[in-house]
C-alpha positions as CSV (number, residue, x, y, z in Angstrom):
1,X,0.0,0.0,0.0
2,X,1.5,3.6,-1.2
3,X,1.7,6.5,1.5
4,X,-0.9,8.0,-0.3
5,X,-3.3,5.7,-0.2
6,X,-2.6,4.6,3.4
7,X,-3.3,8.4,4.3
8,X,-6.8,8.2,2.0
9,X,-7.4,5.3,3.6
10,X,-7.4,6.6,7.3
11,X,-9.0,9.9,6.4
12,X,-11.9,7.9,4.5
13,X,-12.3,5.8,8.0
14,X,-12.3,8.8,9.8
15,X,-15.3,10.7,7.8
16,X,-17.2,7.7,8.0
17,X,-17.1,6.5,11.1
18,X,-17.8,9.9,12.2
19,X,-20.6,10.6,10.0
20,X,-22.4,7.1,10.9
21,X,-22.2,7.1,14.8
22,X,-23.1,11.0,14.7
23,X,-26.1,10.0,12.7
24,X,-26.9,6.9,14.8
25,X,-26.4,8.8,17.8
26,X,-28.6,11.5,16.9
27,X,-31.4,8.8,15.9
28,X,-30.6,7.3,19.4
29,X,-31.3,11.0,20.7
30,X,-34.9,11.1,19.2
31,X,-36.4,14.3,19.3
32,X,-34.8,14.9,22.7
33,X,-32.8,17.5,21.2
34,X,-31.8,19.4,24.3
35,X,-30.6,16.2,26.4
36,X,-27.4,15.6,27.7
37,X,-26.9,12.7,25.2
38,X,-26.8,15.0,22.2
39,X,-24.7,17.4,24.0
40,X,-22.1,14.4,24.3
41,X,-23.2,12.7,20.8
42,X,-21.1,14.7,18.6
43,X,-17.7,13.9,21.2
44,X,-17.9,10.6,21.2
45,X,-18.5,10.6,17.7
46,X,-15.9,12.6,16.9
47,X,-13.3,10.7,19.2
48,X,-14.1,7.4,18.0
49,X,-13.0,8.7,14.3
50,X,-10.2,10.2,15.0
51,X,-9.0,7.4,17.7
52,X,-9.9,4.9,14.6
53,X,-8.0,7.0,12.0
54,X,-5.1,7.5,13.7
55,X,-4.6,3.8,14.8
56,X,-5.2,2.9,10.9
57,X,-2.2,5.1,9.7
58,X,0.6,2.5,11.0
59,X,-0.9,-0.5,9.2
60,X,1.5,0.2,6.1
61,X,3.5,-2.6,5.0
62,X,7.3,-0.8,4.4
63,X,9.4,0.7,6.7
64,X,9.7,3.4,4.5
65,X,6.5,4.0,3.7
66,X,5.9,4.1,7.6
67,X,8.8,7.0,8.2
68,X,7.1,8.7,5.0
69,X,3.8,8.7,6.6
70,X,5.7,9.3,10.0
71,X,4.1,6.3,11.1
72,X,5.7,6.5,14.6
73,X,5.4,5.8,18.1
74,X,4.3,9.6,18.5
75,X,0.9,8.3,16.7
76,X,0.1,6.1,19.5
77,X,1.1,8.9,22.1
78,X,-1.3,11.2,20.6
79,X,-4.4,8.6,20.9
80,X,-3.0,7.8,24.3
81,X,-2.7,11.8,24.8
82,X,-6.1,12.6,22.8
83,X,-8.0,10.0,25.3
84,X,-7.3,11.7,28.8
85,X,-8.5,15.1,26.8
86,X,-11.8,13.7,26.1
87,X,-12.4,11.6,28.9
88,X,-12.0,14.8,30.8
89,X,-13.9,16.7,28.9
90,X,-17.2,14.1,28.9
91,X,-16.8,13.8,32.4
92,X,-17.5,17.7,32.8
93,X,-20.1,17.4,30.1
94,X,-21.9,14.9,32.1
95,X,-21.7,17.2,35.0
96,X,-19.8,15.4,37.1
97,X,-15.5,15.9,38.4
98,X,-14.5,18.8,39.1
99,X,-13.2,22.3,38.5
100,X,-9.9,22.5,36.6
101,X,-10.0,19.0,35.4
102,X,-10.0,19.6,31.9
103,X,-7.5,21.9,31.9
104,X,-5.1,19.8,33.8
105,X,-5.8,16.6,31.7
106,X,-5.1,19.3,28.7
107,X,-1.8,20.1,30.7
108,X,-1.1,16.5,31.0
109,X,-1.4,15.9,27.7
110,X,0.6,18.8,26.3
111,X,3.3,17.3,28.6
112,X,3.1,13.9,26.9
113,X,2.9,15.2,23.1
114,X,6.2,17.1,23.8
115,X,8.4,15.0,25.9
116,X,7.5,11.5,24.7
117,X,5.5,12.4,21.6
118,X,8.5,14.6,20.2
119,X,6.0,17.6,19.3
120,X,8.2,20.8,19.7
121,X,9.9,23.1,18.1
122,X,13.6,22.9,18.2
123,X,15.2,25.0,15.7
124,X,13.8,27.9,13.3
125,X,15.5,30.0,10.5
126,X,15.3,33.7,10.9
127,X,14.0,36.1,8.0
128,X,17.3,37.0,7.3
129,X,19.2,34.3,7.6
130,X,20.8,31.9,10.6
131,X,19.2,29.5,13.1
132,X,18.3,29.9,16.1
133,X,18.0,26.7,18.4
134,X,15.2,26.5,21.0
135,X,16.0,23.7,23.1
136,X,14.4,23.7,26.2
137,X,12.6,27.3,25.5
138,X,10.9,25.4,23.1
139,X,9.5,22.6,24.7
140,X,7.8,25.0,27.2
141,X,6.7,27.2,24.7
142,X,5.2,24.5,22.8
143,X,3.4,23.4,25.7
144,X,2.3,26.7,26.6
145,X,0.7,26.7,22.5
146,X,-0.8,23.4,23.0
147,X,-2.9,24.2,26.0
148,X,-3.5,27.5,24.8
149,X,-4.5,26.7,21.3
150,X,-7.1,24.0,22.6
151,X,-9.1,26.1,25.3
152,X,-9.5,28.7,22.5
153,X,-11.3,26.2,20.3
154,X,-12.7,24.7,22.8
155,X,-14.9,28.1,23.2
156,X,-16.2,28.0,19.9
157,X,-18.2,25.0,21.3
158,X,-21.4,26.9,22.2
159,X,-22.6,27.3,18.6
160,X,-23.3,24.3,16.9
161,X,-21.5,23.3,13.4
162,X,-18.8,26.1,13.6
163,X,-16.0,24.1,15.9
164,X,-16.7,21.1,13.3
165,X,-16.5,23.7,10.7
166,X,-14.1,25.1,12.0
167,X,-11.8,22.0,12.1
168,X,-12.7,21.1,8.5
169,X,-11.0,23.9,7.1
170,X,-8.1,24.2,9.5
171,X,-6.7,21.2,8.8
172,X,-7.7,21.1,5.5
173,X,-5.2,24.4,5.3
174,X,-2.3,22.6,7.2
175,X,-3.2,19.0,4.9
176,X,-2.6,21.1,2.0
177,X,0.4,22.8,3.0
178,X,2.1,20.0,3.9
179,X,1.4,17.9,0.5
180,X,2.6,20.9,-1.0
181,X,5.9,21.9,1.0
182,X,6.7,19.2,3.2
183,X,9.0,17.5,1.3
184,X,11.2,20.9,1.7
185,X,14.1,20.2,3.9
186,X,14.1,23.9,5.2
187,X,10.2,22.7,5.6
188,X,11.0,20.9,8.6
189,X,7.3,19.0,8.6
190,X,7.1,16.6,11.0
191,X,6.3,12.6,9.3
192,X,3.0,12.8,11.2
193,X,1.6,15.9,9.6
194,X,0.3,14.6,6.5
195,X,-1.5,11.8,8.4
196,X,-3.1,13.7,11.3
197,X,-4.6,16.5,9.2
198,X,-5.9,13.9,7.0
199,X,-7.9,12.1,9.8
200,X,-8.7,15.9,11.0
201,X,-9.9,16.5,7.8
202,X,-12.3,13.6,7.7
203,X,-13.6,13.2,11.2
204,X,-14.7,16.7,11.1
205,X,-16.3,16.6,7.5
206,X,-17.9,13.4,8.9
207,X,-19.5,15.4,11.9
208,X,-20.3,18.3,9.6
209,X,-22.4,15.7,7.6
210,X,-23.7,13.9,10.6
211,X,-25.3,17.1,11.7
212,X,-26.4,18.3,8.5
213,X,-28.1,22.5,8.7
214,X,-28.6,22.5,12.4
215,X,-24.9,21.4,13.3
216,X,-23.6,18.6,15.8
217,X,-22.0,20.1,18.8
218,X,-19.2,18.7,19.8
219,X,-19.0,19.5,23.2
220,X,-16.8,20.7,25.8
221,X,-15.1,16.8,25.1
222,X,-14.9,17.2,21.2
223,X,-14.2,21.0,20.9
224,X,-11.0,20.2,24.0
225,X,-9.8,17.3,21.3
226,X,-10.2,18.4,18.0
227,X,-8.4,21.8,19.7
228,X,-5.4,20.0,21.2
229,X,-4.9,18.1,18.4
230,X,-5.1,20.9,16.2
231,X,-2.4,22.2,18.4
232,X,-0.2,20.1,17.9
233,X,-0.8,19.9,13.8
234,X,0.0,23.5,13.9
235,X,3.2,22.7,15.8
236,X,4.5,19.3,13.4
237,X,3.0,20.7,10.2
238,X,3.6,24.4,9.9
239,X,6.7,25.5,7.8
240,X,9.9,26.1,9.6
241,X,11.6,28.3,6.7
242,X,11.6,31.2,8.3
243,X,9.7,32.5,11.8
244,X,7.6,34.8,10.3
245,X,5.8,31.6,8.6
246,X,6.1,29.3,12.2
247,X,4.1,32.0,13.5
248,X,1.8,33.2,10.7
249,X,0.3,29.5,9.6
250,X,-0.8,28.7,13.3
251,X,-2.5,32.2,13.5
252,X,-4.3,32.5,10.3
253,X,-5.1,28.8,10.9
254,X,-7.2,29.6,14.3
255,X,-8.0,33.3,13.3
256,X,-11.5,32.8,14.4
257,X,-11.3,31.2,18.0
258,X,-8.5,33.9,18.6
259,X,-11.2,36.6,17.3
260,X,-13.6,35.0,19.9
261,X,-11.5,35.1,22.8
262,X,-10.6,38.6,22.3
263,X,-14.5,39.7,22.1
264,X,-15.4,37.6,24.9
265,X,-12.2,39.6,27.0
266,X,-13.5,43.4,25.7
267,X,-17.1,42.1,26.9
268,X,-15.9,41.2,30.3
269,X,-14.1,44.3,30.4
270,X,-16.5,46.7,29.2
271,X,-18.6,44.4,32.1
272,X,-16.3,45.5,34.8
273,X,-14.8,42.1,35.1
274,X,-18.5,40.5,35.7
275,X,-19.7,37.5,33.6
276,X,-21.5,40.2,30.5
277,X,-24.3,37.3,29.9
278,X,-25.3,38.5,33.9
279,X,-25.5,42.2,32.3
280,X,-27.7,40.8,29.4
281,X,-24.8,41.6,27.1
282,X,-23.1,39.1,24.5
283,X,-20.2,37.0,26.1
284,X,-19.3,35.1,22.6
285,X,-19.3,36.3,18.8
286,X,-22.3,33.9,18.5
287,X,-24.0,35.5,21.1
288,X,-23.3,39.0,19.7
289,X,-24.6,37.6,16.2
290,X,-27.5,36.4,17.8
291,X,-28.6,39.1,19.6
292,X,-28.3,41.0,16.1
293,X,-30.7,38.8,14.5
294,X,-28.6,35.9,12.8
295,X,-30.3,32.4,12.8
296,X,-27.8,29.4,13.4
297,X,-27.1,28.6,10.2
298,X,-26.1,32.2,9.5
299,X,-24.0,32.8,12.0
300,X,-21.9,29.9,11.4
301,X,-21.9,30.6,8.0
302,X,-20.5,34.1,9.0
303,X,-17.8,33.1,10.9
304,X,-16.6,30.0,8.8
305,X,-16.6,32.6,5.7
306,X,-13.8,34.7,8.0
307,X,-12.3,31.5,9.1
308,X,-11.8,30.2,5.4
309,X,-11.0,34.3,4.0
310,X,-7.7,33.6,6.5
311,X,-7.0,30.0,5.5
312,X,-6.7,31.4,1.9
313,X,-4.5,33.8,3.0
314,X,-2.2,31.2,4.6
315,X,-2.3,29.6,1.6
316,X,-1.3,32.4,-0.4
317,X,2.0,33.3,2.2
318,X,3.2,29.4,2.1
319,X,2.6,30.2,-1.8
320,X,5.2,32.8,-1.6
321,X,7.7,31.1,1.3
322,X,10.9,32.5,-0.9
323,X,9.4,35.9,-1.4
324,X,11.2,38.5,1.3
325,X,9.3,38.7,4.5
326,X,9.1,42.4,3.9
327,X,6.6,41.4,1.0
328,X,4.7,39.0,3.0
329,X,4.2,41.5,5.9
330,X,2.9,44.2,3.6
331,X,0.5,41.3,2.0
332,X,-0.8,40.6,5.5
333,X,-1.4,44.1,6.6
334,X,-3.4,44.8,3.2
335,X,-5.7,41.8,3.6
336,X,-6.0,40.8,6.9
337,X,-7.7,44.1,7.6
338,X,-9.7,43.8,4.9
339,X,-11.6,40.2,6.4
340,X,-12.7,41.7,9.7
341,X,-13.6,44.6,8.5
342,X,-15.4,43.0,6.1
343,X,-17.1,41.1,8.9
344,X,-17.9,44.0,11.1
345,X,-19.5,45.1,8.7
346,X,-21.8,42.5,7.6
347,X,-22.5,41.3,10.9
348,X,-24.3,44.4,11.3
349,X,-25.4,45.0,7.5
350,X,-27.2,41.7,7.5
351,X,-28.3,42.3,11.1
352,X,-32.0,41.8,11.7
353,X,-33.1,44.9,14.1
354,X,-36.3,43.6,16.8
355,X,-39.5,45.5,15.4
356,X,-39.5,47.6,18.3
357,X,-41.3,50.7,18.6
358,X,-37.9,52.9,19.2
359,X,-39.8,56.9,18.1
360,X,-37.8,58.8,15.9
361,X,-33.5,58.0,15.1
362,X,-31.5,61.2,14.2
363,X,-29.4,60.9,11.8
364,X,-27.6,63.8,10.7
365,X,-30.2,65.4,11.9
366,X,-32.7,64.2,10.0
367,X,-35.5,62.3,12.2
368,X,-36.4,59.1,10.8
369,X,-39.3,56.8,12.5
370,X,-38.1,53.2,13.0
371,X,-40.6,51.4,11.5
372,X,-42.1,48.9,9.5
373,X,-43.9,48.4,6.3
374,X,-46.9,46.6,8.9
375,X,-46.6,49.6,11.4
376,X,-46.0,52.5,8.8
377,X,-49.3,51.2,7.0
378,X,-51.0,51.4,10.4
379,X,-49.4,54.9,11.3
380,X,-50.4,56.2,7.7
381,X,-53.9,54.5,8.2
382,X,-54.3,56.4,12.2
383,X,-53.4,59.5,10.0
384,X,-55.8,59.8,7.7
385,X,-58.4,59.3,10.1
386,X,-57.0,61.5,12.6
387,X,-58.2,64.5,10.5
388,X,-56.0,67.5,8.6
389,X,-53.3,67.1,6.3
390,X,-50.0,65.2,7.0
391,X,-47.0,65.0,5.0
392,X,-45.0,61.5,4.9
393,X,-41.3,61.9,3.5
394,X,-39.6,59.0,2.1
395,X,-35.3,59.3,3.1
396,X,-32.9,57.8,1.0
397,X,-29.1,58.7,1.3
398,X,-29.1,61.4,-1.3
399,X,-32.3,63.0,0.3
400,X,-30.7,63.3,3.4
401,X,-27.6,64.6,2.0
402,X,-29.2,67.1,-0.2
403,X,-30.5,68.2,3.2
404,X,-27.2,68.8,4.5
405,X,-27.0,71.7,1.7
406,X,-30.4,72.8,1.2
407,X,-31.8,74.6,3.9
408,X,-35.7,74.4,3.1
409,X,-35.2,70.8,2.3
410,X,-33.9,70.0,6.1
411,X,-37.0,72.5,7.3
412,X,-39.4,70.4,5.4
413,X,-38.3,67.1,6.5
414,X,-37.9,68.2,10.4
415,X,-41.5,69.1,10.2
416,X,-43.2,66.4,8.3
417,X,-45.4,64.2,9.9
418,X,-44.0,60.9,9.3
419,X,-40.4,60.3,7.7
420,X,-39.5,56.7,6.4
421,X,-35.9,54.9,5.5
422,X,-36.3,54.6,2.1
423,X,-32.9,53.0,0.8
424,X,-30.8,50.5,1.6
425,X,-27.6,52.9,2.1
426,X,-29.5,54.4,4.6
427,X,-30.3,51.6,6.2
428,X,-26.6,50.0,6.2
429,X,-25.7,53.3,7.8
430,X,-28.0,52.9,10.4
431,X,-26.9,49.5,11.8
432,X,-23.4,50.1,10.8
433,X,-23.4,52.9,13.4
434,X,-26.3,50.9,15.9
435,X,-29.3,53.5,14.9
436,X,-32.7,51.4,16.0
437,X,-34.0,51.3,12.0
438,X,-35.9,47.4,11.7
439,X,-36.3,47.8,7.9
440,X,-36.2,49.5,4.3
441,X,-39.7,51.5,3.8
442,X,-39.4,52.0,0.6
443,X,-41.5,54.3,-2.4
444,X,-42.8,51.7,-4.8
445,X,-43.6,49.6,-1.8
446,X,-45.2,52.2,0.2
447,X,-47.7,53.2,-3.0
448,X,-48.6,49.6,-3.6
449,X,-49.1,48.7,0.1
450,X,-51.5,52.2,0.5
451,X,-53.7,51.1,-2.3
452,X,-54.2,48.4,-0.8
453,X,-55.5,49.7,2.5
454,X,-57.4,52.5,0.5
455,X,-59.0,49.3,-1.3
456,X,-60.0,48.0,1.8
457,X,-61.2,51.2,3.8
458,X,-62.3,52.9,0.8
459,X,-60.3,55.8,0.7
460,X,-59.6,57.8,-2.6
461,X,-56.2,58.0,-4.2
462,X,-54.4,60.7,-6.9
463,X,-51.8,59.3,-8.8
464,X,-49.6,63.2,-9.7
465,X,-46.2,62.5,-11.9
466,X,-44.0,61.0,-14.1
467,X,-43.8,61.4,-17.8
468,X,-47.2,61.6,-19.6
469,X,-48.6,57.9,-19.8
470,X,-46.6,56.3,-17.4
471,X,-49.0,57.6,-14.3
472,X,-51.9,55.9,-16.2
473,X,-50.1,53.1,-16.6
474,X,-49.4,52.5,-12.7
475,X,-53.6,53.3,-12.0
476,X,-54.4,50.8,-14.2
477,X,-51.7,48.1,-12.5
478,X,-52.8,49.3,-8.8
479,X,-56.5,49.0,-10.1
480,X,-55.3,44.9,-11.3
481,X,-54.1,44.3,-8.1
482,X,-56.6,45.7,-6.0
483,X,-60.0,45.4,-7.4
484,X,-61.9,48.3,-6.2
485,X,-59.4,50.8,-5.6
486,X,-61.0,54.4,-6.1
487,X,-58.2,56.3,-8.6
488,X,-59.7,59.8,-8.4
489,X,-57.2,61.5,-10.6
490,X,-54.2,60.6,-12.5
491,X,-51.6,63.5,-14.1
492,X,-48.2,63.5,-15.1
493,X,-45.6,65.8,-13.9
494,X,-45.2,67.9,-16.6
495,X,-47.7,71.2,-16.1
496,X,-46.5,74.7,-15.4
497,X,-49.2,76.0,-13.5
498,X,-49.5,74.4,-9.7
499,X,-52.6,76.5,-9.2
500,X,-54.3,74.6,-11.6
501,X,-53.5,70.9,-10.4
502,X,-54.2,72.6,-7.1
503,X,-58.0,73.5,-8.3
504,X,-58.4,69.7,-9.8
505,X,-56.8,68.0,-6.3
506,X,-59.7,70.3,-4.8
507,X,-62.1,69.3,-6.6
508,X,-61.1,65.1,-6.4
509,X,-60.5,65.1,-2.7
510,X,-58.2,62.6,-2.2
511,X,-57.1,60.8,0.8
512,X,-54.0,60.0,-0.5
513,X,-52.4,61.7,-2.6
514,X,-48.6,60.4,-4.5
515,X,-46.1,62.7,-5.8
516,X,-43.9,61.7,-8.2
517,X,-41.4,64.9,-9.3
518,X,-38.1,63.7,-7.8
519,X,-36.7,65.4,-4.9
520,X,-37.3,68.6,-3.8
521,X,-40.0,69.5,-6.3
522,X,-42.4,66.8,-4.9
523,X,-41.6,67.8,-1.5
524,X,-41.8,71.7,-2.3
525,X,-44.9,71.0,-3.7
526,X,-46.7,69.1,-0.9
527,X,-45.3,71.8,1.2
528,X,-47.2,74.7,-0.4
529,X,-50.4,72.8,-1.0
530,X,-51.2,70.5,1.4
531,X,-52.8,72.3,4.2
532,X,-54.6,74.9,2.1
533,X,-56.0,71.7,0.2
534,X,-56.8,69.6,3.1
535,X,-54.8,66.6,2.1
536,X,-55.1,63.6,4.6
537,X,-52.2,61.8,3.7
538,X,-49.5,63.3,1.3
539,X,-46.1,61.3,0.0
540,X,-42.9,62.3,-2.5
541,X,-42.5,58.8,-4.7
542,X,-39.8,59.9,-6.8
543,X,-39.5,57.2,-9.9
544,X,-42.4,54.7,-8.4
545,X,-44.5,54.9,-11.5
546,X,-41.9,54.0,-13.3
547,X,-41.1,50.9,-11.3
548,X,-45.1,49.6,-10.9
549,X,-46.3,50.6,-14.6
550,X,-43.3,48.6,-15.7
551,X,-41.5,51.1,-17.6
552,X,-38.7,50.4,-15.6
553,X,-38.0,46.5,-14.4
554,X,-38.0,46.1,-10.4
555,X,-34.8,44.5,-9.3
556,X,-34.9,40.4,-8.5
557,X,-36.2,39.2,-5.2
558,X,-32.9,38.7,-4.0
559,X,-31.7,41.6,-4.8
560,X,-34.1,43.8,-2.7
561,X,-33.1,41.0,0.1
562,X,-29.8,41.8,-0.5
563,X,-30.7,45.5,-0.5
564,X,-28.6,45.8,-4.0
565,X,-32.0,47.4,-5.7
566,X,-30.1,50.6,-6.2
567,X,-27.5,48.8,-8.2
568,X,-30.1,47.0,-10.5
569,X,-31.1,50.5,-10.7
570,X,-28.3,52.1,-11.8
571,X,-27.5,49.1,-14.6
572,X,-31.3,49.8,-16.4
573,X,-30.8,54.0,-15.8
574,X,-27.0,54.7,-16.2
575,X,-27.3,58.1,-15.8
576,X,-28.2,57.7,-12.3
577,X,-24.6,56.8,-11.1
578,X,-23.9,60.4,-9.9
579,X,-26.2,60.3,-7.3
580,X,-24.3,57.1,-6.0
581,X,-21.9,59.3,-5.5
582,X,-24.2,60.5,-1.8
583,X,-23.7,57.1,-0.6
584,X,-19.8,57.2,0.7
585,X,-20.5,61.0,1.5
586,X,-23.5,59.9,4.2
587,X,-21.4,57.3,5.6
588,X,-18.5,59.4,5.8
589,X,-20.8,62.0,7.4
590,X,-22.3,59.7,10.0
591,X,-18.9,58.8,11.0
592,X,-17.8,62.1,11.9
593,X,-21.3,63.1,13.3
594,X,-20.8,59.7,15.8
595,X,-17.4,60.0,16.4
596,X,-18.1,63.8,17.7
597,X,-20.7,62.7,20.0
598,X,-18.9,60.2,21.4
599,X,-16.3,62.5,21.9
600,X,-18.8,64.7,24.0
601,X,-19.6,62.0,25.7
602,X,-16.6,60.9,26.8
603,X,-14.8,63.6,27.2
604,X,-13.5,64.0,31.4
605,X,-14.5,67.8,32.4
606,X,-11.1,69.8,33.7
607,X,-11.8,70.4,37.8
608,X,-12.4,74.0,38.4
């Protein structure tokens, strides 16, 4: 049998056994989804395969095939090492031992991968040349790694699917690497690495299939094993070629867990060193994702998309192992950035704010109600049969920024009745910078939602805008789609005397009337007329007509999920990427805006 296959072999044993005993462990779980069993199912599954995969690797035939798969007695210290770890660990799953125990069978076994396993690091190349040889220093240090690197997975555990996940790609990184460099001398790989990430590899896609959408936890058992042993693959299978990579590939590799622990310490922090879950505040980055609004499957999806972003980066520095560590640096500092940003931000782009009633959200000065379509159609409907004439403004990010220059515009808005977040760059903004705004209220959805409700509580509607035809056009698709619908009036935007629309809006009485002459002339409008006509309920549109008579094509369903309607948009009207131009400006402004006021805020008053 080849080295190749022998390593196939074990990492084939290793996904199946795992994926069959989670899946008949599960079914022995029934719909007792919350018991202790299940909590423990996914650890003994786990274990099993990975005891089973590792035990398989030796069974080569040559001598030399077993020092190419490093077929050594270290194997058999890692089960033996990898046992007291997860015996440990399901004895505190089970609720039973006591405090400290896992840690100091973690300890334990640290101790016996490093002096009888031989896992250390004894000697690394600098970046510029020379070795350096650890000795001792590096037997502790690697220790110190070991026990560290496993209680920082291990606290992944809480969300099911992510530490299994997790694992999959981890050593999938490492498996990779060391096909592809191992053989290096400089490389330094230990025999063992190909082997062990291997049976990673598969135990953890076997777990991952076990516990299909919902996840299999693992448990404080499995998270404590799959973490020390991806320890010590971190240790016998990263490159030795130069420092920079011994510490880089073990990093990268467990960017996530080391992201977790550092939120969990700012939480207890900013808790004054009390547990933050007893201050009703998020104590993990599944917690925080949760309390934003993230189902399960989300959130792990989240955080495995960072975890993998970083494993490609890994890739990419063993990729350039002879490039100067200058270049490799600079690479890092460009990219690494880049991925949590690039989570920050979608963890609260994507968020999914409670529909809560929170009043009115300044931002930059501009009061927006935090509301839904369901409660802005009952706000709209309390309106119009309150009495008098209300004005309902619909704010995207170039409305609000136009405010910003236009002084009547910023009047008109502070004093409307009702003023929605119509746009999805508004609504990034907002939970970007943690304003209380539950969803996009947009135009087109506004006008087809309100003739709706004046279908059903007979209320009269004047369709005023848009290019001659196109206003027609929408009354007779409103009129399709809500049989009944009393259109009093219809007239396109293109008239020079306001008296005399004023004179036929009189005489039609509408309850609700829609403006559609783009931003400010609708709003100007309203302004000068409503009152003196009586209006119930009055509302700027901008381009709806276009949209619902079809002259324009609404964006795919995913798209408006993905709140990239503006972008569809844009492609079908081309010369409407100058006002995309207000989207960077409104962030930019609500940065400095909330940076101020926190500066005001915290900002220590000199004594007197």
């Amino acid at each position: 049998m080849t080295p190749t296959l022998s390593v196939g072999g074990a990492a084939l044993l290793a996904a199946v056994a795992a994926w069959q005993l989670g899946r008949v462990l599960l079914c022995a779980a029934g719909d007792q989804r919350d018991s202790q069993f299940l909590t423990i199912s996914g650890a003994v599954a786990f274990g099993l395969a990975v005891t089973l995969g590792l035990l398989a690797v030796p069974s080569v035939d040559s001598a030399a095939s077993s020092a190419a798969l490093g077929a050594s007695p270290g194997a058999a210290w890692l089960v033996l090492a990898g046992a007291l770890v997860l015996l440990a660990g399901l004895w505190r799953d089970l609720g039973r031992g006591v405090r400290g125990q896992s840690m100091a069978a973690l300890v334990l076994a640290a101790l016996i991968a490093v002096t009888v396993g031989g896992v250390s690091v004894e000697q690394v190349k600098l970046p510029f040349g020379g070795f350096v040889d650890l000795g001792l220093a590096g037997q502790v240090l690697t220790v110190a790694w070991i026990v560290a690197a496993a209680v920082v997975v291990r606290l992944l555990d809480p969300l099911p699917g992510l530490t299994a996940g997790f694992g999959l790609l981890s050593a999938g990184t490492f498996f990779v690497v060391v096909v592809a460099k191992g053989h290096e001398p400089l490389a330094r790989v230990a025999g063992i690495s190909p082997s062990l990430s291997a049976v990673l590899l598969g135990a953890c896609l076997g777990v991952v299939l076990a516990g299909g959408r919902t996840g299999l936890s693992l448990g404080r058992a499995g998270s404590g094993l799959l973490g020390f042993l991806l320890a010590v693959l971190t240790v016998v299978g990263t490159l030795k070629h130069t420092a920079f990579l011994l510490v880089a590939l073990p990093v990268l590799s467990l960017a996530v867990p080391m992201l977790n622990v550092f939120y969990m310490r700012r939480q207890w922090q900013r808790a004054g060193g009390a547990d933050p879950a007893s201050l009703d505040r998020a104590r993990t980055l599944g917690d925080m994702l949760g309390r934003r609004g993230f189902g399960h499957t989300r959130a792990v999806e989240l955080l495995l998309g960072l975890q993998a972003y970083c494993c490609l980066t890994a890739l990419a520095l063993v990729g350039l192992v002879t490039v100067p560590v200058v270049v490799k640096l600079l690479l890092l500092a460009m990219v690494l950035p880049a991925a949590f940003v690039a989570f920050f931000l979608l963890s609260r782009i994507a968020a999914r704010v409670a529909a809560v009633d929170a009043g009115k959200v300044r931002i930059l000065d501009v009061p927006i109600d935090a509301l839904t379509y369901q409660s802005a159609e009952q706000r709209m409907d309390e309106l119009i049969r309150s009495g008098g004439a209300h004005h309902v403004f619909t704010a995207d990010a170039s409305g609000i920024m136009r405010a910003q220059e236009e002084p009547e515009l910023a009047e008109i808005i502070r004093t409307c009745d009702l003023v929605t977040a119509d746009g999805a760059g508004v609504l990034w903004a907002a939970r970007i910078f943690d304003f209380p705004l539950p969803e996009r209220v947009s135009g087109v959805d506004l006008v087809r939602r309100l003739s709706g409700l004046a279908a059903r509580q007979g209320y009269r509607v004047f369709l005023l805008g848009a290019a001659p035809g196109v206003a027609e056009a929408a009354a007779d698709v409103l009129r399709a789609e809500n049989p009944g619908l009393d259109i009093c009036g219809v007239r396109d935007g293109y008239f020079k005397d306001e008296a005399e629309i004023a004179e036929v809006l009189r005489a039609a009485r509408p309850h609700i009337l829609f403006v559609a002459l783009g931003i400010p002339k609708q709003e100007q409008f309203i302004r000068r007329w409503y009152k003196e006509l009586g209006l119930p309920l009055c509302l700027g549109i901008g381009g709806s007509f276009d949209v619902i008579s079809g002259k324009l094509e609404r964006a795919p369903e995913w798209m408006q999920r993905a709140g990239l309607e503006w972008l569809f948009r844009v492609l079908q009207e081309p010369k409407r990427w100058r006002r995309l131009a207000a989207l960077p400006k409104f962030v930019g402004a609500i940065a400095v805006s909330t940076w101020r006021d926190w500066r005001r805020q915290t900002k220590v008053p000199r004594p007197s």
